[in-house]
C-alpha positions as CSV (number, residue, x, y, z in Angstrom):
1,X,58.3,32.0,60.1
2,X,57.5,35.5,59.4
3,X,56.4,36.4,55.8
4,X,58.2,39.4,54.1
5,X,55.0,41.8,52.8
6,X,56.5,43.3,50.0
7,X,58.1,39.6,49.3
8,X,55.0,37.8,49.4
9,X,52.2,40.2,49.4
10,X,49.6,37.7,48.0
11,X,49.8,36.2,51.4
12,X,48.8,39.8,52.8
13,X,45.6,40.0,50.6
14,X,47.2,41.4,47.5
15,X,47.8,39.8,44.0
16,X,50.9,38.1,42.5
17,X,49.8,39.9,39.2
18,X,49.0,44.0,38.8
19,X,47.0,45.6,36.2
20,X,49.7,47.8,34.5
21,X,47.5,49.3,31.6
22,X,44.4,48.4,29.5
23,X,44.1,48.4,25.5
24,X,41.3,47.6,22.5
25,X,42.6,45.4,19.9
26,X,39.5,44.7,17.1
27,X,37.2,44.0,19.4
28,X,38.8,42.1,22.2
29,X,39.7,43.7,25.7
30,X,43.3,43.5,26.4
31,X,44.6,44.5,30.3
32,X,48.2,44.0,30.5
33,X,48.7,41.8,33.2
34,X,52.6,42.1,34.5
35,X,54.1,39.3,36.9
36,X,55.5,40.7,40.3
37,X,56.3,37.8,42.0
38,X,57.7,34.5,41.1
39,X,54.2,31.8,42.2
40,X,54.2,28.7,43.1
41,X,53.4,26.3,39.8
42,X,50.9,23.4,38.8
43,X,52.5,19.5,39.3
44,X,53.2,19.6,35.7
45,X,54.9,22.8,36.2
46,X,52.2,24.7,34.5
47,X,49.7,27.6,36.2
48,X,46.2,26.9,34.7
49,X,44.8,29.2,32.9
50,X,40.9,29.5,33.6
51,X,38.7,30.7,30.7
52,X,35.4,32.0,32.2
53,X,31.9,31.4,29.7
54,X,29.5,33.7,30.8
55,X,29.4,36.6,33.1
56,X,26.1,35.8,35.3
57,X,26.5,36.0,39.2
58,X,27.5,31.9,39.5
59,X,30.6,33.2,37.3
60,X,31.2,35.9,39.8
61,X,31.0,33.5,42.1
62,X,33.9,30.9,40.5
63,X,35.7,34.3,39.7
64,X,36.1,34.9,43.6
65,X,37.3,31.9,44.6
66,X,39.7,31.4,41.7
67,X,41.2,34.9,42.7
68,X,41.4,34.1,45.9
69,X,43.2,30.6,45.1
70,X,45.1,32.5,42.4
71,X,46.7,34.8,45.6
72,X,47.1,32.1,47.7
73,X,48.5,29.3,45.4
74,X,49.5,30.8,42.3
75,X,48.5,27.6,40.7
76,X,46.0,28.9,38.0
77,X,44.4,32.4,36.8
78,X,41.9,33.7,35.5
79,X,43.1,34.8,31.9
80,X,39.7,35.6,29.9
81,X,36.2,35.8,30.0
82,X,33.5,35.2,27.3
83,X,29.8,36.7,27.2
84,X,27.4,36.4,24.0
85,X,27.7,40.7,24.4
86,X,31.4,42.3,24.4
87,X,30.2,44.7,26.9
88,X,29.0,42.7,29.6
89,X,32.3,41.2,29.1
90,X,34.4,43.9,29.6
91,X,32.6,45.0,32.7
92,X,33.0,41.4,34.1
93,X,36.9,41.6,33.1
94,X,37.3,44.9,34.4
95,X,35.7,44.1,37.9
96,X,37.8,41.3,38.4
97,X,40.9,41.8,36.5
98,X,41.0,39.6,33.9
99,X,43.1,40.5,31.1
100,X,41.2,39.2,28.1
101,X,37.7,39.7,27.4
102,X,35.6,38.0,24.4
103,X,32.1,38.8,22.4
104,X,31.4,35.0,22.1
105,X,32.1,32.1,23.1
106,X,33.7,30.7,19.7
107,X,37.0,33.0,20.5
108,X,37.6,31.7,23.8
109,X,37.4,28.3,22.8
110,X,40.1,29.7,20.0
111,X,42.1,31.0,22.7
112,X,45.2,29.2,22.9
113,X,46.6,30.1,26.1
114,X,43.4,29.0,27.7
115,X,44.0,25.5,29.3
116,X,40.3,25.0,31.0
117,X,36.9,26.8,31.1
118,X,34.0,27.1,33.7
119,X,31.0,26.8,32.0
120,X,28.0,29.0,34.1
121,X,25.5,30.0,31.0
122,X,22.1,28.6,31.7
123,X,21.7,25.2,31.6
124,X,19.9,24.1,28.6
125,X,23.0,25.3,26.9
126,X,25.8,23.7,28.9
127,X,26.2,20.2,27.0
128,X,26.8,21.7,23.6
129,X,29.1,24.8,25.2
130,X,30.8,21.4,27.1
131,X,31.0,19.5,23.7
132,X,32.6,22.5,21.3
133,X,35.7,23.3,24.4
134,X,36.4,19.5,24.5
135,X,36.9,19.8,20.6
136,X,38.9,22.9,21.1
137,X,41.0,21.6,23.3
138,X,40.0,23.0,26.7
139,X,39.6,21.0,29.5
140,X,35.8,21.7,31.3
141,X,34.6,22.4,34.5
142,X,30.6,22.6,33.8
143,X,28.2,24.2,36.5
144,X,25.1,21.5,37.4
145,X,23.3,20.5,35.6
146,X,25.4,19.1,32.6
147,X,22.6,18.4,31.1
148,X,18.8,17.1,31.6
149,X,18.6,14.0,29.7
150,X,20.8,10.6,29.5
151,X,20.4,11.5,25.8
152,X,22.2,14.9,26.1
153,X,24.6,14.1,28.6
154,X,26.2,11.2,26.7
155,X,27.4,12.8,23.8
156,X,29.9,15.5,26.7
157,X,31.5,12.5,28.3
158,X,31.9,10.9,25.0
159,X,33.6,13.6,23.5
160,X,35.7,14.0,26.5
161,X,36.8,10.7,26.6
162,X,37.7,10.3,22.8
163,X,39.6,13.9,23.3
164,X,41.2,12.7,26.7
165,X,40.1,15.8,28.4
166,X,39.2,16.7,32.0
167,X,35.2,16.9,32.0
168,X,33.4,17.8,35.8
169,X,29.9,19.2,36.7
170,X,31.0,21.9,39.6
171,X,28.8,21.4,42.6
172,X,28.6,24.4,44.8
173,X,30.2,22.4,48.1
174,X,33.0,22.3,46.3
175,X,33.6,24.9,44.0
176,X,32.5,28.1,45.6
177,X,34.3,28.0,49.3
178,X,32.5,30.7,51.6
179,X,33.9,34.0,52.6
């Protein structure tokens, strides 16, 4: 079978998405992000819709590899990013085209378009981060280690469980694919 480039250019290193303009709204980052390409979908028919918390190199890292999954699959995107400053968000939206960026964590979570979040802040925050997107609604995928105590880590899976969410600790054999 030979693939039509302009038909399928994600299979040709390009995107299923372009960035068609940017704009500031309050203080949120908005890039427009316009479909040029109908993608393949999710089972459930849906395209997940990643929501990255913190902008440190692991998160570059999980940004990579969900673009490059994006392009290939179509099955979920990266639709916003959150850092504690707005700036370093921005920056971290801009370089890898991600059209909504946040000054804390709080207004991801809010996002509602956001169906799961990678957590990569250091670690001695990732259980309560883990704990407040399970109560938002957000499914989690937490870089190791969840937590350092039994005593810390019970209270994630016990949230995730009474909200019926999807709770993982990413380990790096599986989450960041070489390149």
């Amino acid at each position: 079978m030979v693939l039509n480039k302009r038909k399928y250019p994600f299979f040709f290193g390009g995107s299923p998405y372009k960035i068609q303009k940017t704009t500031l709204n309050g203080n949120r980052f908005f890039f427009n992000r316009v479909k040029v390409m109908d993608t393949e979908v999710g089972m459930n028919g849906t395209v997940v819709q990643w929501g990255i918390v913190a902008t440190g190199g692991i998160a570059a890292k999980f940004a990579q590899a969900c673009n490059f999954e994006s392009n290939r699959s179509g099955k979920s995107i990266i639709a916003a990013v959150a850092s504690r400053s707005l700036d370093k968000a921005l920056d971290f939206a801009q370089k890898w085209s991600i059209p909504r960026a946040y000054g804390s964590y709080e207004e991801l979570f809010a996002d509602p378009l956001i169906t799961a979040v990678y957590i990569a802040t250091p670690h001695s925050s990732h259980p309560e981060l883990s704990i407040q997107a399970l109560k938002a609604g957000k499914a989690v995928l937490c870089e190791k280690p969840v937590a350092i105590t039994l005593k810390d880590f019970l209270p994630v899976i016990q949230t995730a469980r009474e909200c019926k969410l999807f709770f993982m600790e990413a380990m790096w054999m599986k989450f960041n694919p070489c390149f």
